[in-house]
TORTORMI-484968 format. One record per residue: residue number from 1; residue in three letters; x, y, z of N, C-alpha, C, CB in turn. Coordinates in steps of 0.02 Angstrom, whole numbers. Each point is the difference from the previous one (the first is absolute). Glycine has a CB too. Example, Ala and Ser with C-alpha at 12.3 -4.5 7.8 and 13.67 -1.06 7.14 Angstrom:
kolmar  lodo  n_px  n_py  n_pz  ca_px  ca_py  ca_pz  c_px  c_py  c_pz  cb_px  cb_py  cb_pz
1  ALA  660  -284  390  -45  59  0  45  60  0  -95  -59  62;
2  SER  77  112  -98  42  59  3  -39  55  37  59  -32  -108;
//
This chain:
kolmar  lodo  n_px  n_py  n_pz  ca_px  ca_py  ca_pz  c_px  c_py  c_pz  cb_px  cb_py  cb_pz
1  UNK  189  -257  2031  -49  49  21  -45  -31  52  3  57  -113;
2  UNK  -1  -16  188  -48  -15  38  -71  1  0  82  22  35;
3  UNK  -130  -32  6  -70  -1  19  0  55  7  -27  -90  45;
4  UNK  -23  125  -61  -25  80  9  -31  -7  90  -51  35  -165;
5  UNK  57  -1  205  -26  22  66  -72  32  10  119  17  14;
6  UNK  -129  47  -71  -58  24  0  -17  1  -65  11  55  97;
7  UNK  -47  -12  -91  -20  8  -88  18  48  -21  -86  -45  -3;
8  UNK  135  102  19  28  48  -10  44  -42  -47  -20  81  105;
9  UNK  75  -111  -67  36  -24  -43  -24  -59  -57  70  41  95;
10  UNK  -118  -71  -91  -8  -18  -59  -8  40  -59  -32  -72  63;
11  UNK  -27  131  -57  -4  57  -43  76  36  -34  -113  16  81;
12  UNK  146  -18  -38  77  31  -11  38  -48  -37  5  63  109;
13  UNK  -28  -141  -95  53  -45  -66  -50  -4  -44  88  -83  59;
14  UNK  -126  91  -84  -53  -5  -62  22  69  -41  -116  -69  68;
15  UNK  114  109  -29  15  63  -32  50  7  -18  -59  40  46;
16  UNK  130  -50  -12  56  -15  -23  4  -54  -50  31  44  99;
17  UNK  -61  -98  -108  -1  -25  -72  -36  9  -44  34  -57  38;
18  UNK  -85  95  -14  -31  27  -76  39  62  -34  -122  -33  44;
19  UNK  161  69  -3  35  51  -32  53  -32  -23  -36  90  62;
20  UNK  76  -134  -48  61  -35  -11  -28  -34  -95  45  -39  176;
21  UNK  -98  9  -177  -51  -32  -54  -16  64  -62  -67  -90  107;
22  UNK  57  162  -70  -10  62  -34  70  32  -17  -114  15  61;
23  UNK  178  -26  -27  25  37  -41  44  -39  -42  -17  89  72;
24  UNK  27  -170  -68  45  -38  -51  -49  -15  -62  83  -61  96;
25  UNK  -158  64  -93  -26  16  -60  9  74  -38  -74  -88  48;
26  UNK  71  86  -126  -35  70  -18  -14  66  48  -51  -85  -70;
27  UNK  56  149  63  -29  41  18  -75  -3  3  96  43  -29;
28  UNK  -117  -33  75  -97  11  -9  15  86  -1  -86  -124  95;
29  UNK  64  132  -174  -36  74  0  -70  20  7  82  8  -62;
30  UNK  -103  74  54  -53  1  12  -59  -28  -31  57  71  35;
31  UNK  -60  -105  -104  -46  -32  -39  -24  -50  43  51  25  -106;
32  UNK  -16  -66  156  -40  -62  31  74  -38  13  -140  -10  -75;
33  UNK  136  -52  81  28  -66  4  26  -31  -77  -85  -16  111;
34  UNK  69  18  -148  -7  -29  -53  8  53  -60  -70  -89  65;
35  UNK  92  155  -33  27  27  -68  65  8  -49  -76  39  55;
36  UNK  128  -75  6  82  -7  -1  -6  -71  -65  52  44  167;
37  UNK  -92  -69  -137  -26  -84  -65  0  1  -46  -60  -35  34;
38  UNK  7  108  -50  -47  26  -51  47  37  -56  -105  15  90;
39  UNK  179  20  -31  12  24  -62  75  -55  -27  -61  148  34;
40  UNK  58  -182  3  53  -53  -23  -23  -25  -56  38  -33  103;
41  UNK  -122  -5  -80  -43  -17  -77  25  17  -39  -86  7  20;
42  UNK  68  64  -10  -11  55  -81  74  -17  -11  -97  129  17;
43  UNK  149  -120  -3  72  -10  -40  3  -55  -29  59  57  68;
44  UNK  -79  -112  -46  -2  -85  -13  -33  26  -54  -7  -91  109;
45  UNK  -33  87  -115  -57  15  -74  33  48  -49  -116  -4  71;
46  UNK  145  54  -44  53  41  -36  32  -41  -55  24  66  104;
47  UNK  19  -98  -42  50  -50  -37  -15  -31  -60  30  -24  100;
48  UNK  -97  -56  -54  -8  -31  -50  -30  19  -66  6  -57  86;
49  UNK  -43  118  -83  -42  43  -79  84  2  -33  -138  116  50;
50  UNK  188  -70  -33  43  17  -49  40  -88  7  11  171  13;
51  UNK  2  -216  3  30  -58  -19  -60  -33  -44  86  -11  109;
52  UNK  -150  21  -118  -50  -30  -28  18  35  -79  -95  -19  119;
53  UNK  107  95  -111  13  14  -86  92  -26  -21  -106  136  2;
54  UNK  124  -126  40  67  -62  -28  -20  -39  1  82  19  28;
55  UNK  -119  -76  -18  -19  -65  -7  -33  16  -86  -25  -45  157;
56  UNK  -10  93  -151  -38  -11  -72  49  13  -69  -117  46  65;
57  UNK  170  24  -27  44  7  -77  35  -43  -13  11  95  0;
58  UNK  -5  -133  59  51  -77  -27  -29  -45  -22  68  4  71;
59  UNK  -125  -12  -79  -56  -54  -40  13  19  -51  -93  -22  60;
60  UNK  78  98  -65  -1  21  -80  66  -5  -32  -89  81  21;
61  UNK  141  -67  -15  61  -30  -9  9  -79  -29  19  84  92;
62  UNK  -47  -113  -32  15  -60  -8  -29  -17  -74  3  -23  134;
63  UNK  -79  32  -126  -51  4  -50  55  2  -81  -111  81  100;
64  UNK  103  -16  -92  42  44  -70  41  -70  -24  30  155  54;
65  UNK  14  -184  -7  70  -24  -21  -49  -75  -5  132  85  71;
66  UNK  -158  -95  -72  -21  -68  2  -44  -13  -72  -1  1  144;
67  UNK  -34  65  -169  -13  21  -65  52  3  -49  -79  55  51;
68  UNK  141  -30  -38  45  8  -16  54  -68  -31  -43  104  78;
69  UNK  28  -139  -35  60  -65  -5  -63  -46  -59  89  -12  167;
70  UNK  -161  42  -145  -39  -65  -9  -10  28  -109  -92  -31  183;
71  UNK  105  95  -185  20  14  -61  51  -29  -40  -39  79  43;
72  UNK  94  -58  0  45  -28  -31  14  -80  -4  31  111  26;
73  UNK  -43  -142  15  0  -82  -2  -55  -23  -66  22  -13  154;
74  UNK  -82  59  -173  -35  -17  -58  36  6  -60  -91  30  56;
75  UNK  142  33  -55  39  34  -64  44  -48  -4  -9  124  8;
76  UNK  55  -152  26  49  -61  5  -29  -61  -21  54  50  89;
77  UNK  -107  -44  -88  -39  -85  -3  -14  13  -59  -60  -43  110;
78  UNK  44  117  -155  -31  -9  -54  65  -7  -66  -120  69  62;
79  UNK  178  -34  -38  49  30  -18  50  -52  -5  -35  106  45;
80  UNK  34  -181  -3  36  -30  2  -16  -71  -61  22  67  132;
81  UNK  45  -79  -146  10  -55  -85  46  -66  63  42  124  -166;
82  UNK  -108  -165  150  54  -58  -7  25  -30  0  -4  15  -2;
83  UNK  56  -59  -3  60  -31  -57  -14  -61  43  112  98  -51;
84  UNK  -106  -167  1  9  -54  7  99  1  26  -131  -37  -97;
85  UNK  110  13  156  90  -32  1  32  -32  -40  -13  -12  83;
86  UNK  72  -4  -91  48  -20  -56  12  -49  16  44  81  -33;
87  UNK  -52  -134  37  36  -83  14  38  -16  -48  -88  -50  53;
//
């Protein structure tokens, strides 16, 4: 890319890369600059809220079964006899 001559053409490659900059980003709708972001946000947050309550029913899961084993490893321990080996 050459030296601009006047300032016409400088105006004309600025502009040509700011539109080139405007249309490989996001759409700009009418809300502003920053509303294409805003609603990406909101999905991100979407997301992570419903992966946050899978995160929790699998605690509780986990939880349950960990009550579970920690029962039964007491019932085995209480339940269990024993025996001198035989020499």
């Amino acid at each position: 890319m050459g030296w601009a001559t006047n300032h016409d053409d400088v105006f004309q490659q600025r502009k040509k890369k700011k539109w080139i900059k405007q249309t490989s980003d996001e759409p700009i709708n009418e809300s502003g600059i920053g509303a294409s972001r805003d609603s990406l946000n909101q999905d991100l947050v979407a997301k992570l809220a419903a992966k946050d309550s899978e995160i929790s029913e699998l605690q509780q899961v986990i939880f349950l079964q960990w009550v579970r084993l920690t029962e039964l490893r007491n019932y085995v321990r209480e339940t269990q006899t024993y025996q001198t080996p035989i020499l």
